[in-house]
N, C-alpha and C positions, 0 to 999 in steps of 0.2 A: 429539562425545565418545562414545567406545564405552564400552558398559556390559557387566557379566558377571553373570553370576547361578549363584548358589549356594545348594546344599542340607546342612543340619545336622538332624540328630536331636537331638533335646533331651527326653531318656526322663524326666528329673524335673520339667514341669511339671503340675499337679496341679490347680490352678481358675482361674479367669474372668481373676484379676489375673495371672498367668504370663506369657501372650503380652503382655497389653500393656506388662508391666514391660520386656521384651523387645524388644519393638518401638521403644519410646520410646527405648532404651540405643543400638541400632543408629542409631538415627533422625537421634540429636547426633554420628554421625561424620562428619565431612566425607569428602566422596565415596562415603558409602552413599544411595542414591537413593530405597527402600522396602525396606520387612520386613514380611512376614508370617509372623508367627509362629499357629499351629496347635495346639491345646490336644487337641483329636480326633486328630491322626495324630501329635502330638508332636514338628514339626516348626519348623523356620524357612528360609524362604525370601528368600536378599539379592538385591539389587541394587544393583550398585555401580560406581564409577570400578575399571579400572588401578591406581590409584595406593593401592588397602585391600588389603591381603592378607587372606588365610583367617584368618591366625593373629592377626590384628588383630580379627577380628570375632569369632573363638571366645575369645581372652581378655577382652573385652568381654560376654560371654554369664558366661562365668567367674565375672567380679565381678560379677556380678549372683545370686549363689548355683546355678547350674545347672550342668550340664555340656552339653558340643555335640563331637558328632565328624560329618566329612564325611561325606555318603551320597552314592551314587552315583543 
């Protein structure tokens, strides 16, 4: 199985619970593999199946009260 890995800015999270709220959302998608979400660089890092899109894991970030756009 080939994985991909992807980078989000996530400029409003703000303390301790942020990432984890974050990580845990990413976590219950099928074919997301790990997250590390980043509270110091305001980041999130996926890993995932083929089969997630971008836009599947940034409106999951979404609901979760945040926002996330691609970083290069």
């Amino acid at each position: 199985m080939s994985t991909k890995t992807i980078k989000f800015s996530v400029p409003d999270m703000h303390c301790e619970s942020c990432p984890k709220l974050i990580n845990i959302t990413l976590e219950e998608i099928p074919g997301v593999v790990s997250s590390n979400a980043s509270l110091k660089d305001k980041t999130v890092i996926v890993s995932h199946t083929e089969k997630v899109s971008p836009e599947l894991l940034i409106s999951a970030i979404e609901e979760t009260g945040y926002t996330a756009t691609i970083t290069k």
